[in-house]
Structures are given as structure tokens and as C-alpha cells.
C-alpha positions in Angstrom: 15.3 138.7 23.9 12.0 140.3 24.1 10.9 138.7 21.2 11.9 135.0 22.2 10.3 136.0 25.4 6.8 137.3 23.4 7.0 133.9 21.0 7.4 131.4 24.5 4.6 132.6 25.7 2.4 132.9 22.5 2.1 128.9 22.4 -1.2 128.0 23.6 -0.9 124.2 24.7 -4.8 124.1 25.5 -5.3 125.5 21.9 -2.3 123.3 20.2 -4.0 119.9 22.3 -7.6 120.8 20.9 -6.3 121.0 17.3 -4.3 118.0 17.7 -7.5 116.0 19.3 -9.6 117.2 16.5 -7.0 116.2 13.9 -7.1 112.9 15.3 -10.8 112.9 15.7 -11.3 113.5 12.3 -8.3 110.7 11.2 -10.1 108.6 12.9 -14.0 108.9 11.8 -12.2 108.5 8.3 -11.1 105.3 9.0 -14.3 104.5 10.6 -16.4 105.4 6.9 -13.6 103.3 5.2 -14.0 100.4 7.6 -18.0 100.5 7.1 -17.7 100.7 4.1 -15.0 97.8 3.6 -17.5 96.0 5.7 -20.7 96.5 3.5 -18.3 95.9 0.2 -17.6 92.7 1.5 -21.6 92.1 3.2 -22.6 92.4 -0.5 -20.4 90.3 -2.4 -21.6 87.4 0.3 -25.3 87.6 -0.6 -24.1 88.7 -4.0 -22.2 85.0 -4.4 -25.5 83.3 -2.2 -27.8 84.7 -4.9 -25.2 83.3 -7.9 -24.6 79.7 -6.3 -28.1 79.5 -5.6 -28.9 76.8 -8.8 -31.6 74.6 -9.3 -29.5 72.1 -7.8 -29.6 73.7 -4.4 -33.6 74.5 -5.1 -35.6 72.0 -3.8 -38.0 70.4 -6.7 -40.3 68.1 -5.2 -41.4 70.7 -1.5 -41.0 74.2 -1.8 -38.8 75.4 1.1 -39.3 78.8 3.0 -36.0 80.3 2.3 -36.7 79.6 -1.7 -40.2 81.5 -1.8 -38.5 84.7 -2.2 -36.4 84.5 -4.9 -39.0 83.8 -7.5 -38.8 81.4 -9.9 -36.0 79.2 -11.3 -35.0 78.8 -14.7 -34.0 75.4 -15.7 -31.5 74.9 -18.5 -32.4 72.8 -21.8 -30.8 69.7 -20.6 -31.3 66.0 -19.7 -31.8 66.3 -15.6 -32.5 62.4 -15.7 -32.3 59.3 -18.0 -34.8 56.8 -16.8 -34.2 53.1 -17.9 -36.8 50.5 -17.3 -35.9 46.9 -16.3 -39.9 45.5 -15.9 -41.6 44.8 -12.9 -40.8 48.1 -10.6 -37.2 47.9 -11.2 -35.9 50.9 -12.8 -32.3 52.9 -12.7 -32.4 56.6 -12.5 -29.2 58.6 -13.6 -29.4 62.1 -12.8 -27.1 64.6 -14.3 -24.2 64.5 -12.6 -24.6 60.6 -12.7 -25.6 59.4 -9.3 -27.1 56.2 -10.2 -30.7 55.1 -8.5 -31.8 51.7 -8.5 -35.6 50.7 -7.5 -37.0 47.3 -6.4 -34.1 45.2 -8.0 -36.1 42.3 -9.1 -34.4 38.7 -9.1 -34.0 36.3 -11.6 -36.2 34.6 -13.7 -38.6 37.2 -15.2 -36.5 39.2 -17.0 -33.3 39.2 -18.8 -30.9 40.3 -15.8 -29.2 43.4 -16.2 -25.6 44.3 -15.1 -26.3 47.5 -13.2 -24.4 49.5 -11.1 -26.0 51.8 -8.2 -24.9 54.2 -5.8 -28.1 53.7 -4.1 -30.7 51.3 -3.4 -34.2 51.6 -2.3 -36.3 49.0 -1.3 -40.6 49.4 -1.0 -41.2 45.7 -0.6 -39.6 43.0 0.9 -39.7 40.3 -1.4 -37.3 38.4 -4.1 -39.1 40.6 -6.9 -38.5 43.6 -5.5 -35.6 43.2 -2.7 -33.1 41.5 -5.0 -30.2 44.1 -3.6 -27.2 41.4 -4.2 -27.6 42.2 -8.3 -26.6 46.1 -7.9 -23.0 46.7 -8.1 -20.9 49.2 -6.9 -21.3 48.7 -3.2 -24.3 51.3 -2.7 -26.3 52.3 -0.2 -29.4 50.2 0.4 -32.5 52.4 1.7 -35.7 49.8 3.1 -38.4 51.3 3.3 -40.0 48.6 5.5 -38.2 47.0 8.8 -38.9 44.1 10.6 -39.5 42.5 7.1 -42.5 44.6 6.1 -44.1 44.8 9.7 -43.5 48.6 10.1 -42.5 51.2 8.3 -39.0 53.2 8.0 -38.6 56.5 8.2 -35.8 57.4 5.3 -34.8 61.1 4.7 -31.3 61.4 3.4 -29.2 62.0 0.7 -26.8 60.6 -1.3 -24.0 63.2 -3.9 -26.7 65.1 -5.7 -30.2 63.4 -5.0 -32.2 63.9 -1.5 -34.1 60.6 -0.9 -37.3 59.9 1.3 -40.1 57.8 1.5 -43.9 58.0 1.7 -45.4 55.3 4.1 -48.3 52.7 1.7 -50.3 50.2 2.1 -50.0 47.1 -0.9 -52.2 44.1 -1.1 -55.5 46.0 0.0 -57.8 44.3 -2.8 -57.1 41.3 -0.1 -56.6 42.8 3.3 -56.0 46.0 5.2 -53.0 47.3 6.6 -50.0 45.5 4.4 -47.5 48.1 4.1 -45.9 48.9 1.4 -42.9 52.1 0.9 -43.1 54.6 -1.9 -40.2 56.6 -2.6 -39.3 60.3 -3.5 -36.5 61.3 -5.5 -35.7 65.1 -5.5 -33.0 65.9 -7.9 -32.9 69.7 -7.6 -34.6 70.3 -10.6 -36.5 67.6 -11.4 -38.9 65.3 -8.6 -39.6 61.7 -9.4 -41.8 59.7 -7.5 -41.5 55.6 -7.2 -45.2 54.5 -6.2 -44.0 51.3 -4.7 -47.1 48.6 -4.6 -49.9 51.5 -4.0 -53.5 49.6 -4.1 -55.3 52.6 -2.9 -56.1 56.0 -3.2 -54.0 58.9 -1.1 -54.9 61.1 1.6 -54.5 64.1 2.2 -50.9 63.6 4.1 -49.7 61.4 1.5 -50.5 63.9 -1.5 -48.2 66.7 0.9 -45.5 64.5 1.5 -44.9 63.5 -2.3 -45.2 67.3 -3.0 -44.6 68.3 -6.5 -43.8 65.4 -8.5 -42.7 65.7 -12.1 -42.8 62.0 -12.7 -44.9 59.1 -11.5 -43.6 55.7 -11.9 -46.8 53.9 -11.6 -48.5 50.5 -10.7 -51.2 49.4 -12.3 -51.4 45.8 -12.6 -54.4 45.5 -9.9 -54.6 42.5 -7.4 -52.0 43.9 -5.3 -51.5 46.8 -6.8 -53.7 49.5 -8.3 -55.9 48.5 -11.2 -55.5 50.8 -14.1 -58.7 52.8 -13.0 -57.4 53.5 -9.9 -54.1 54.2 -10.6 -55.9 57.1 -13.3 -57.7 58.4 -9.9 -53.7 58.7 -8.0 -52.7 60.7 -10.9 -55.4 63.3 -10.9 -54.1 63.8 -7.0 -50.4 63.7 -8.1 -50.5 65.5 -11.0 -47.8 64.7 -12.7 -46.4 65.7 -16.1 -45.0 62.2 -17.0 -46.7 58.6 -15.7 -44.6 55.3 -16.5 -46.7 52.7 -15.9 -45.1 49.6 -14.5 -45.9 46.1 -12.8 -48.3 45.3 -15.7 -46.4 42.0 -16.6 -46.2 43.4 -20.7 -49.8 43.9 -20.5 -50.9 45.9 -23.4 -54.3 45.6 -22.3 -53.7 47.1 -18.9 -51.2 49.6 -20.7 -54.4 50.9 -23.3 -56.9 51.1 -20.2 -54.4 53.3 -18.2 -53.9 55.8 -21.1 -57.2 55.9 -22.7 -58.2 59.7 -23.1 -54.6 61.1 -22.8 -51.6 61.4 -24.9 -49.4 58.0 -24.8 -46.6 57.3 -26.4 -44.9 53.8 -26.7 -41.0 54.7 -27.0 -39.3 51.7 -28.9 -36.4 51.0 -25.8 -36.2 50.9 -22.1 -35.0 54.3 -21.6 -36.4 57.9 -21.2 -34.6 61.1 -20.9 -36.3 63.8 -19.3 -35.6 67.8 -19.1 -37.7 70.0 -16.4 -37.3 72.7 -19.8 -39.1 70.0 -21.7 -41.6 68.5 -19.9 -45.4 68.3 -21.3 -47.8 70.9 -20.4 -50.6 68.3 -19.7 -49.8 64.7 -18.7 -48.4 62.4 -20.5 -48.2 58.1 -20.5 -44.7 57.2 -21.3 -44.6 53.5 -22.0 -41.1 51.7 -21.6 -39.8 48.0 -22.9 -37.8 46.2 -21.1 -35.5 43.7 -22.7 -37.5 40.6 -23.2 -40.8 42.2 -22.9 -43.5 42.1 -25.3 -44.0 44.3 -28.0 -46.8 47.5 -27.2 -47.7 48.1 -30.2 
């Protein structure tokens, strides 16, 4: 009796409540650690898969973006990042490597043998039959003017289309005759690779121009003088540009325009209309790149 009496009244609930509250305490600053650190698990393997899907693809090639200056350098894999086919005049398709297709001033018939091609996009730096002849392209695609009002003003284009972020660089055109025609030069970033379309340039850039083509890889370039640049000048826009590859274009198969464009740097006269081109691959120093179209004269 005095025993069951003596054990009742050893049980301390003050002392049994304290143990219990610490018990749970502690329970629960465990689950606390294993939520933190469920949380930073999965914080990681975010910027973990940010870091992996960030691919030249996603890296801008022709402007340097902030968020990309921290993350170094990109390596670019030993493939063809475009295939650049040349159909005279300054209509050219551009097929990047996932195969959006580009087509530039689609030029109407008469000059050149006409070529079935199929675009996913359009642009348009001039509006006139040899450069605005939009009802050749196939496939329905997106037609990009860089002129409205039929060349009285300038659009502003910045878009893109699948793979390929598009935008234009206001020009003027004609200026061996008078001031202030404007013209539309066009900037094709393809992730790895930055082309640039010189429309009807017939002068020199300033200092916004140069910025807003940025880094360009390739220059497809006038130089047929009168209402374009003259082969002199259009050397002078490439010293500013600085690109690796020039295609000179709107030359009407003049190899005598073609020789004073190139002389004093490394040309080379490929036997077809088309160029592949690798970021991996491309020159250290600049290089002319001369393309025949079908029914165009011989280079050589």
C-alpha cells in the first residue's frame, strides 16, 4: 500500500512534460535539417540543370548578354552551324542547323535562273522587284520588311523565328546620288554563329551601327558601287565589322569588282553556290568567300 502510495507520488508531471517537450523539440529541429537540406538538394540540381542546358544555342552570338558574362566562354562543337547558298544579286538562303530556312532579298525573274526555295522566313531590306520578290518563297513564311511605307521609314524588327533571333540595322542606299534613301540591313543570330545581311549599304557606319550589328561572324557584302558600296568602301565596312568570313554580293558576276574587293587578303572562289560554315572552323584572319550562282559567270 505504502509502496503504491510512494510510486503515485514519485511521478513528476512538470519533469515528465519537460522531457516530452524536449523530445519533441529535438524531433522536430531534425526534420527542420532534413527539410533544409531537401531544400538545398533540390536548389542545386536547378542551377545544376541551368548550367547543363545552358548551350550555345541559348548563348547569344552576335551581342554579349549580361547574364552570359559570367560563365566564361562557350565551346562550340565541330559542326556545320549554317549552310549558306547564294542565288546572285542579294538573294541568299540560310539553313541553320536545326534547319530553319532564311531567305534574303528574293529577287524576281529575269536575272537569274529562278530557284524553287522554301523559307520559314523572309526579310526584306529594299523594296523593289529585285529584292522584294516575297511571292517566289514557299512554305508560307514569315515576311520581315525592313522598310514601311514603301521605303519611307524604317521598321523596327526584333523577333524570332524556331531557332534564329532576327533584327535589323537601320541604312541608308543610293547615297553616291542623294542623301537619306533608306535602306534595311539584317542580323541573323543563330546562337553560335552571327551573320550579317548588309542590305544596299553605300556608306560607311557609325558608331551606333557598328554596336548594333555586334559581333558578326559573316558579312554578306555589297560592293557593286552606284547604289551600293564600291569595292573600296565596302573593304573600309569590314575593317569596322570585322568579320571572319565576307561574301561579296550585288556585283552582277563581276570578277573585276570581285579581284578589287579581295586584293591583299586570302580569297577563295568555291566552284558552287553554297558554303557551310562552323563557328569551330572559322578563319583566324578574314577571309573573301566568293559564291556562283547558277547562271553566273565563271570567277576564275
Amino acid at each position: 500500500m505504502n509502496r503504491s502510495h510512494d510510486c503515485f507520488f514519485c511521478f513528476d508531471p512538470i519533469t515528465s512534460y519537460q522531457r516530452k517537450l524536449k523530445n519533441d523539440v529535438i524531433v522536430a529541429m531534425k526534420r527542420f535539417r532534413e527539410l533544409r537540406i531537401l531544400r538545398i538538394i533540390l536548389g542545386a540540381a536547378v542551377f545544376i540543370n541551368a548550367l547543363m542546358s545552358f548551350t550555345p544555342s541559348a548563348y547569344s552570338s552576335c551581342r554579349d548578354p549580361e547574364v552570359a558574362r559570367g560563365f566564361g566562354s562557350v565551346a562550340y562543337a565541330a559542326n556545320v552551324d549554317a549552310t549558306i547558298q547564294y542565288f546572285g544579286h542579294n538573294f541568299f538562303l540560310i539553313t541553320t542547323s536545326k534547319g530553319t530556312r532564311i531567305v534574303t532579298d528574293p529577287l524576281g525573274p529575269g536575272w537569274y535562273p529562278n530557284p524553287n526555295v522554301v523559307g520559314d522566313v523572309v526579310t526584306v531590306g529594299k523594296e523593289q522587284f529585285n529584292h522584294n520578290a516575297v511571292q517566289i518563297v514557299l512554305g508560307n513564311p514569315v515576311i520581315l520588311r525592313g522598310l514601311k511605307n514603301y521605303g519611307a521609314g524604317w521598321n523596327t524588327i526584333s523577333t524570332s523565328v524556331k531557332d534564329v533571333f532576327i533584327y535589323n540595322v537601320p541604312i541608308h542606299q543610293n547615297a553616291e546620288f542623294i542623301q537619306g534613301i533608306h535602306g534595311s540591313a539584317f542580323v541573323f543570330d543563330l546562337g553560335t554563329l552571327c551573320i550579317a545581311h548588309l542590305g544596299d549599304l553605300s556608306q560607311k557606319l557609325n558608331d551606333q551601327q557598328i554596336k548594333a550589328f555586334g559581333k558578326v561572324d559573316v558579312a554578306l557584302t555589297p560592293i557593286g558601287g552606284r547604289r551600293t558600296m564600291d569595292p573600296e568602301l565596302a573593304r573600309e565596312v569590314l575593317a569596322q565589322l570585322k568579320p571572319k568570313i565576307a561574301i561579296p554580293m550585288h556585283h552582277r558576276d563581276s570578277s573585276s569588282l570581285v579581284q578589287q574587293f579581295s586584293a591583299g587578303m586570302r580569297m577563295q572562289v568555291l566552284p558552287g553556290d553554297t558554303l557551310t560554315v562552323s563557328k569551330s572552323a572559322l578563319p583566324p584572319a578574314i577571309e573573301i568567300k566568293v559564291l556562283q550562282p547558277r547562271g553566273a559567270m565563271d570567277y576564275q
